[in-house]
Structure formats: structure tokens, C-alpha cells
C-alpha positions as CSV (number, residue, x, y, z in Angstrom):
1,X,78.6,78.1,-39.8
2,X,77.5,77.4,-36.7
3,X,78.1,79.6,-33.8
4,X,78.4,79.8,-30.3
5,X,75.2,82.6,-29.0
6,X,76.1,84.4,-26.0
7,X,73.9,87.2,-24.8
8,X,74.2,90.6,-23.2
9,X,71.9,93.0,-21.5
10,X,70.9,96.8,-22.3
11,X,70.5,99.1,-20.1
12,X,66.9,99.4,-20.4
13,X,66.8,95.6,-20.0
14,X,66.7,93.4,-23.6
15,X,68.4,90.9,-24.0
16,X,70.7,90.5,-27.2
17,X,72.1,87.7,-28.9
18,X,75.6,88.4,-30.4
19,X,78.7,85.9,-32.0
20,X,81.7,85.8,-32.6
21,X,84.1,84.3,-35.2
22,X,87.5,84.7,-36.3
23,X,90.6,86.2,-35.0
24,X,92.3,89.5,-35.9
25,X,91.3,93.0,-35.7
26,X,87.7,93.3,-34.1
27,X,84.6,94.1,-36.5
28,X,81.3,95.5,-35.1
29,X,78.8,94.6,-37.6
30,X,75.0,96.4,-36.6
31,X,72.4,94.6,-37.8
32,X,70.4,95.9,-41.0
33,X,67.1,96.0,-39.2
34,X,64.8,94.4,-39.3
35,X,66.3,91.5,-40.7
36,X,69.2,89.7,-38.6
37,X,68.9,86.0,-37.3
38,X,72.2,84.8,-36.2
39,X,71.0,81.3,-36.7
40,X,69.1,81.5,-40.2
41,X,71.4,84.1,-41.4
42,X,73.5,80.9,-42.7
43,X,71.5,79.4,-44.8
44,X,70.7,82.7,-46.9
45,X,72.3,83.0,-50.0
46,X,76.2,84.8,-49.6
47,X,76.3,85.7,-45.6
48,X,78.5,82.5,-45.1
49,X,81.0,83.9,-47.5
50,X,81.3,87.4,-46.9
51,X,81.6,86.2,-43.0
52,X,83.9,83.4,-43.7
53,X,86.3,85.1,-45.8
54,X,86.4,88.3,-43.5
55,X,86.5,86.3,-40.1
56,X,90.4,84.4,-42.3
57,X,92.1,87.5,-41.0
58,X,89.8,89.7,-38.2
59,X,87.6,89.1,-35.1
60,X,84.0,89.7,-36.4
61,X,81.3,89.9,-34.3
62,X,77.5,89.9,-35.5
63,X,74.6,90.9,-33.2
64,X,70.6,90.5,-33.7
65,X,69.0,93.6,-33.4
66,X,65.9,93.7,-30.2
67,X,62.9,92.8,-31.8
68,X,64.7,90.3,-34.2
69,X,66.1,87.2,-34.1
70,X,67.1,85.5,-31.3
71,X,67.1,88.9,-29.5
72,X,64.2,89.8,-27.5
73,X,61.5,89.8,-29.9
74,X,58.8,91.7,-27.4
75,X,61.0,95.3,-27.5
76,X,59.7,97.6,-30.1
77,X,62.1,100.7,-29.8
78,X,63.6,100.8,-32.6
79,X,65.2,104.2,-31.9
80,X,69.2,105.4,-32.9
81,X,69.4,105.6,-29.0
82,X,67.9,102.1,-28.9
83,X,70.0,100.7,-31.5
84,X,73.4,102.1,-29.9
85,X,71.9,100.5,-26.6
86,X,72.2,97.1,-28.4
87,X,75.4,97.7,-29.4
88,X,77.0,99.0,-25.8
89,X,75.5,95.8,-24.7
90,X,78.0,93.8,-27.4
91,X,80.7,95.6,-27.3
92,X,80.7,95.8,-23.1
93,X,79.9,91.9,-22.9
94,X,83.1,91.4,-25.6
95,X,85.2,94.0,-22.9
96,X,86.1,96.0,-26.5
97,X,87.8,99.4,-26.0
98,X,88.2,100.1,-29.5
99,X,86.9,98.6,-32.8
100,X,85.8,98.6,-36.8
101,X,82.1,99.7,-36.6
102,X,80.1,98.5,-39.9
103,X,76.7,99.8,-40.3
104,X,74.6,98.5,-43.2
105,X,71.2,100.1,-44.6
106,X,69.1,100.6,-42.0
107,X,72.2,100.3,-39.6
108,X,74.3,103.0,-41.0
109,X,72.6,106.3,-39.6
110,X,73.0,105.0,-35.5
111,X,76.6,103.5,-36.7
112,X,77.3,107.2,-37.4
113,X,75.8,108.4,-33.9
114,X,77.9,106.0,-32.8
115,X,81.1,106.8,-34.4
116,X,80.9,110.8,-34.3
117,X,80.0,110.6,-30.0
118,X,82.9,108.1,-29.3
119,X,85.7,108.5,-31.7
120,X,87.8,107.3,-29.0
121,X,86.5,103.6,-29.5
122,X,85.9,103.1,-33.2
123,X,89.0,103.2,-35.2
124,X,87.0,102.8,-38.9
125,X,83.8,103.5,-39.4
126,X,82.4,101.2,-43.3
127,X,78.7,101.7,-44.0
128,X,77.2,100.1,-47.0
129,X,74.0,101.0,-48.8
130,X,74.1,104.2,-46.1
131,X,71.9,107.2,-45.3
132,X,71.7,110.4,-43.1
133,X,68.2,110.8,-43.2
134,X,66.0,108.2,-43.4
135,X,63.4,110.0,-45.6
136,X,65.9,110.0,-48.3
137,X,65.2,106.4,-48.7
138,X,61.8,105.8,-47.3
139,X,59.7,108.9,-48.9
140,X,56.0,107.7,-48.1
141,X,54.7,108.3,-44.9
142,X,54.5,104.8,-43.1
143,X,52.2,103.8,-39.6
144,X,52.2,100.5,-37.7
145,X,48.8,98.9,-38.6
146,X,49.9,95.6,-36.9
147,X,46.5,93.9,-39.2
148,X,47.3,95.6,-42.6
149,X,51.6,94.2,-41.6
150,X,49.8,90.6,-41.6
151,X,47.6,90.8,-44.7
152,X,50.2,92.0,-46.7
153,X,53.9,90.8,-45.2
154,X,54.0,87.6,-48.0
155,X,53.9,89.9,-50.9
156,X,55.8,92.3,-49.1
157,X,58.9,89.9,-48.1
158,X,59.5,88.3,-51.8
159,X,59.3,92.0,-53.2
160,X,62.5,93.2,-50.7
161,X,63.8,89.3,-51.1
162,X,63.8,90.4,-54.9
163,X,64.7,94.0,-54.8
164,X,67.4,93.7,-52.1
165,X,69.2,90.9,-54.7
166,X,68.3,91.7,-57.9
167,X,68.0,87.9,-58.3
168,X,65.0,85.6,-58.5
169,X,64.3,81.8,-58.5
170,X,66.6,80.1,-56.1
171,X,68.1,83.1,-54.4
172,X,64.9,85.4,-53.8
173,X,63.2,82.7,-52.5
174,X,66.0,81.6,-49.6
175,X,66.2,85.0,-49.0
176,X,62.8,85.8,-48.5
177,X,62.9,82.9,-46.1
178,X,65.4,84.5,-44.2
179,X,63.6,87.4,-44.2
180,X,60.6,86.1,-42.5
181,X,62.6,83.9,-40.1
182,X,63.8,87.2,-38.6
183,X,61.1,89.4,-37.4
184,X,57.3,89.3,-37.4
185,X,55.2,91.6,-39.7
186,X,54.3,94.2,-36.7
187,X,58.0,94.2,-35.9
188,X,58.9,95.1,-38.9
189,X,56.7,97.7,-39.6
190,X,57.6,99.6,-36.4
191,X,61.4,99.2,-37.9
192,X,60.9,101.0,-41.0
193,X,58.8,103.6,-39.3
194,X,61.7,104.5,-36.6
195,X,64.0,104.1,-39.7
196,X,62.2,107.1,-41.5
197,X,62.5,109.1,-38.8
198,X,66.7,109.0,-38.5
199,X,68.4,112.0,-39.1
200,X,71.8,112.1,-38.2
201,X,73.1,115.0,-40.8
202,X,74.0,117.3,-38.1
203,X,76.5,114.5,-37.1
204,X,78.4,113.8,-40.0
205,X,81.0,116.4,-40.0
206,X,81.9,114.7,-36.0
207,X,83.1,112.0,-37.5
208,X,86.7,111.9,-37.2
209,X,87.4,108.5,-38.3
210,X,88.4,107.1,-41.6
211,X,84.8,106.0,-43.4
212,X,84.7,103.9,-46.5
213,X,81.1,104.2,-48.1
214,X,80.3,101.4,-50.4
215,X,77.2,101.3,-52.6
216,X,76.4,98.9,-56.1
217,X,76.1,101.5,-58.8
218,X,72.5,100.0,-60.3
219,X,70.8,99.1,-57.0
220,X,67.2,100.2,-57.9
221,X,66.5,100.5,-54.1
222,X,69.3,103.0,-53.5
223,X,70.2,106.1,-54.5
224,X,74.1,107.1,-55.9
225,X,73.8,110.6,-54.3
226,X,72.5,109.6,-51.2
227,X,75.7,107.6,-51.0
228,X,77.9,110.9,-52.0
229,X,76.2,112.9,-49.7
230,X,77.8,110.7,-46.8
231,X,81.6,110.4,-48.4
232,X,81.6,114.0,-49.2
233,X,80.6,115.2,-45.9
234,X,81.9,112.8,-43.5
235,X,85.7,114.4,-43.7
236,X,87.7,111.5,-43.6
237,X,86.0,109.5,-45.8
238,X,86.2,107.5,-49.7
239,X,83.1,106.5,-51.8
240,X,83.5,103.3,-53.7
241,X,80.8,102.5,-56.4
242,X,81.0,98.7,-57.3
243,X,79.6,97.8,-60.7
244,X,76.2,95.7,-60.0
245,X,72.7,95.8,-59.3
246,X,72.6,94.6,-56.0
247,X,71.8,95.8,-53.2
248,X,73.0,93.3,-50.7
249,X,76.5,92.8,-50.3
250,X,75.5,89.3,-50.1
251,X,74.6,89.0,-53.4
252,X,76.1,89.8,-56.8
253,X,79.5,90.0,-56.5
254,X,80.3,89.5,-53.3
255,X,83.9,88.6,-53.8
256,X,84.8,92.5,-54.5
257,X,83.3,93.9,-51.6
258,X,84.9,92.0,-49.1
259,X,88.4,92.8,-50.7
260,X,87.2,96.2,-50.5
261,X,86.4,96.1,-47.1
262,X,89.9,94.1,-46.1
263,X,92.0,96.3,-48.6
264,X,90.2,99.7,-46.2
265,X,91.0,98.3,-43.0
266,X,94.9,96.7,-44.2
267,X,93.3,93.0,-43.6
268,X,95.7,90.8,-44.6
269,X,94.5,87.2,-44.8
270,X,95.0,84.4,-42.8
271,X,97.0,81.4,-44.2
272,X,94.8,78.8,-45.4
273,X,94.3,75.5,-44.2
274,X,96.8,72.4,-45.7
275,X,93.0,71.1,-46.6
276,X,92.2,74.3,-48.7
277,X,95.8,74.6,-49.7
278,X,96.0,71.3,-51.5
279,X,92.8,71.6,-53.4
280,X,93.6,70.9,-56.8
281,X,90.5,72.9,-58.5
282,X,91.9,75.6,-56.0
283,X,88.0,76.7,-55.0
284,X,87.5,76.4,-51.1
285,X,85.1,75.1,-49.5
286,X,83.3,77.4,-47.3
287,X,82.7,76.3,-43.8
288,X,79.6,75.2,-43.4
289,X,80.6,72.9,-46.9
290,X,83.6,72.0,-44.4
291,X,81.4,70.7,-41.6
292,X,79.3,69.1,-44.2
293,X,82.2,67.0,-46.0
294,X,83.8,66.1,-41.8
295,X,80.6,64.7,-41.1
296,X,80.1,62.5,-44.8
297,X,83.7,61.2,-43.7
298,X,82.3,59.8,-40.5
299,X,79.4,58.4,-41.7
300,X,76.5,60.2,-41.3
301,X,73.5,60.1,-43.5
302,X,71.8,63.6,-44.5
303,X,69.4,63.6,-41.7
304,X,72.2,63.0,-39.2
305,X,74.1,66.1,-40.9
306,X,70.8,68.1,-41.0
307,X,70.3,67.2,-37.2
308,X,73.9,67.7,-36.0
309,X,74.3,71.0,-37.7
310,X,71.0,72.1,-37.4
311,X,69.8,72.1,-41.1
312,X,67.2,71.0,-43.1
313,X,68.1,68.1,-45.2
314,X,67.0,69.8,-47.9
315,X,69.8,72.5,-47.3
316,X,72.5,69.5,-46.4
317,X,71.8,68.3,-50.1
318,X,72.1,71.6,-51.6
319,X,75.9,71.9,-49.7
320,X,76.5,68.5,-51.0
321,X,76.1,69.4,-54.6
322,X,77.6,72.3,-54.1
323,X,81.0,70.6,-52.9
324,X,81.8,67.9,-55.1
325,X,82.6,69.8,-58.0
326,X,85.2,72.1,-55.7
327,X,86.9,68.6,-54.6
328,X,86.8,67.1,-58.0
329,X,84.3,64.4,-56.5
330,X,81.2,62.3,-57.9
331,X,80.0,60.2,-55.3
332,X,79.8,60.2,-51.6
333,X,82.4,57.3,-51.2
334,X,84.6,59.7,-53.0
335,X,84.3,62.9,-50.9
336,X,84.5,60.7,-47.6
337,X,88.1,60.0,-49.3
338,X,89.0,63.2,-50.0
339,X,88.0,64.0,-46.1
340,X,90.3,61.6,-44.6
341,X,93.5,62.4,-46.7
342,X,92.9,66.2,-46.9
343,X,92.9,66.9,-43.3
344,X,88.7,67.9,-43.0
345,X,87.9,64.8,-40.5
């Protein structure tokens, strides 16, 4: 869906993009670095329903990490005390005393830095996919060679597009798309190197927040004890293994682990819309299928929808056959109908 960017300064000066959506209890989510793009993030597969879903009953704001998205791409610390910087620079900008902190991947190690040095301002700490140490997860030895990042970044991207969804086709492809939208090859590179190098074990017993730590039990790029070693030394916190192979929570079943997440943090749903309410099939639409159908009702031709939302067209189609079978429609005279007496124009 589309969102409104605002941006906030670091104290060692980069700038960062951040949104915010929703209304309710206020969710940090740090970015998994390298990869966040809080434009292009809704058009790979899943992010626009985990969001949407969460955002029905909390305040969730989403950030792109320096060196990525619409952050400043020229910054290339990719430190813990660099990626805390970022989020200071989010959470001082939204004027938030005290919040959810989610850290995912890549995110999870300065989310506990975070966490165990001001318990005072996160009241629930959820990391997903998580690690202490980063060479529990990145074993090789790894060096920026900004040429070799180049020559091999295509192969590289549909191999994590495929690994981090255990899908292929349709799926792998979009996200592998999304991956490369987010951060060139050098970039990246110097991410995973700074990655390897986190080590925040000597923190985890400071945490004195409540943690839920949520893996997929078959995720080939993820280790089950890596997971246990957070729940069981962090003291307040729960492991939950969901069935799948996974690794994004955007992929998969990602209906389970935002009820996880809500059912942790005592989210109770918004009420739905009359619109959503009087679907007879009783599947919502998602937002961005929302904004799609309002602007069919007025009118507009893919292009215009594709322009106005800032889509390709090919993606405006792909919403399109996506929604009619939700509204029990065939044609676009039909789902203009449904529009006007269901309350979405």
C-alpha cells in the first residue's frame, strides 16, 4: 500500500526513510539488511499481508536500513552501533518513549543490543529467523570485492530469492526483484560482512523483556538450535517452531505467524470494514487490492492505476486477477459494481 515517506537523521548524519501505518500499540520493525525498500517492498510476494493484517490493530512502523532503499545509499557502516543509529533516528523522529522492537535475520542481533541497553523503552522484544553470533549463520569467511559482488550478484539474488522462500516460479522471481531493487551488489556485500562479525551473546541474559523467538522448523537456511540458543538464554523468553520450509515470514504460511505475533503482544484486531464485512466469499481484499478495485470504480484504465499507484501495469493486472474471485466478480463492469455498493469508492 502506498505510504507516506518521511525521513530522519542519525547522528553521524544519514538520512533514513521510515513509514508508518496503522493505529494501536507501536511496532519497530528493523530492517533485515540488506534488503528493505519501503517502496518495492509492496509488490514482493506476502509483505502487504503480514503488514496489513498487523497494522488492523497496532501502529507499525517500517524503516529502510542506510545503504538501502530509499535511505542513503552512499553509507556503508553497517555496524550494531550503526544499525541502532538508524533506529534512534525512527523512533526520536516518531517522539516514541516506549515500543514493540522486531528484529528479523540480519536485524535480530542489534535488536538485542537494543533491547538489553534500554529496557526502559522496548516493552517486547519478537525476533524471527534470529542469531547471537553472526558466524553461526554465515560460517565462510566473506571480503568486499566490489568487482567479484557485480559478476556474480544475478546468480546470487535468485539463489536467496529461492532459498529465503522455498518457492520458485512466480514467487522467487518477484522476490528476487525485490531483492535487487534494494541495495547494490557492493552494498550488499559489505552487509553480510558486518553481519558475520555480530556477537551479541554476552548480551542476552540483559534482556529483561518478554521475547518471542519464531523460526520455520525446515528452513534450510536456518538453524533450529541457533533459534534455542536465543529462547533459552534470553530469560524471559518462548520459542515457537511453525511447521514449514520457509524462511521468510512472508512466505509459506504467513497467516500463522502474524497470529503468533498478535496472540504474543495481546493484539486484538481492529473491526473490519462494512466493505470487508459484507463480503460474501468472506476473503478480504488486501489494500493495495482495495486501491486497485476504488480506482476500476472511477474509471481508470490499467495504466492510469499503474501511474496513480505507482505500479507497473503488469502488477495492476496481477491485483486484478487476484480480486475478482474474492468479490465473486468476472468482468471489470462487475467489480466497478461491487465498488460503488460495497463502500470501496
Amino acid at each position: 500500500m502506498p505510504l507516506t515517506i518521511r525521513y530522519a537523521m542519525t547522528t553521524d548524519g544519514v538520512s533514513i526513510a521510515f513509514a508508518v501505518q496503522g493505529e494501536g500499540v507501536p511496532i519497530v520493525f528493523m530492517p533485515p539488511l540488506p534488503f528493505s525498500h519501503l517502496e518495492a517492498m509492496w509488490d514482493a510476494p506476502g509483505v502487504e499481508v503480514w503488514f496489513g493484517r498487523l497494522a488492523r490493530g497496532a501502529q507499525v512502523a517500517v524503516y529502510d536500513a542506510r545503504g538501502t532503499g530509499l535511505s542513503d545509499r552512499a553509507a556503508v557502516d553497517f555496524s550494531i552501533e550503526a544499525m541502532i543509529a538508524d533506529l534512534d533516528a525512527v523512533v526520536g523522529r516518531l517522539g516514541w518513549d516506549e515500543f514493540v522492537l522486531c528484529g528479523f535475520f540480519n536485524a535480530s542481533a542489534p535488536a538485542v543490543a537494543f533491547a538489553a541497553r534500554h529496557p526502559e523503552r522496548v516493552s517486547d522484544l519478537v525476533l524471527w529467523g534470529g542469531f547471537a553470533r553472526g558466524v553461526d549463520v554465515y560460517p565462510l569467511p566473506m571480503t568486499v570485492d566490489p568487482a567479484a559482488a557485480i559478476a556474480q550478484w544475478p546468480m546470487l539474488i535468485d539463489t536467496a530469492a529461492r532459498t529465503w522462500t522455498a518457492a520458485s516460479g512466480d514467487e522467487a522471481r518477484r522476490t528476487a526483484d525485490y531483492f535487487r531493487a534494494c541495495v547494490e551488489p557492493a552494498s550488499a556485500v559489505r552487509a553480510f560482512v558486518a553481519a558475520r562479525e555480530y556477537d551479541v551473546r554476552a548480551l542476552l541474559s540483559e534482556v529483561r523483556v518478554r521475547a518471542l523467538v519464531i523460526q520455520r522448523r525446515d528452513a534450510a537456511s536456518q538453524r533450529l538450535e541457533v533459534a534455542r540458543g536465543l529462547a533459552t538464554t534470553i530469560p524471559a523468553a518462548e520459542l515457537l517452531v511453525l511447521p514449514g520450509e520457509s524462511a521468510s515470514p512472508f512466505s509459506g504460511d504467513i497467516e500463522a505467524g502474524v497470529r503468533a505475533v498478535e496472540a504474543f503482544l495481546g493484539i486484538e484486531e481492529a473491526p473490519v470494514s462494512q466493505a470487508v464485512a459484507s463480503m460474501v466469499l468472506g476473503e478480504a481484499l488486501t489494500a493495495r487490492e482495495a486501491e486497485v478495485l476504488a480506482l476500476v470504480a472511477r474509471g481508470s484504465a490499467n495504466k492510469e492505476i499503474a501511474a496513480a499507484l505507482g505500479l507497473s501495469v503488469h502488477t495492476v493486472e496481477r491485483h486484478l486477477t487476484n480480486l475478482y474471485p474474492k468479490i465473486g466478480c468476472r468482468s471489470r463492469t462487475e467489480a466497478a459494481a461491487f465498488a460503488l455498493t460495497h463502500g470501496y469508492a
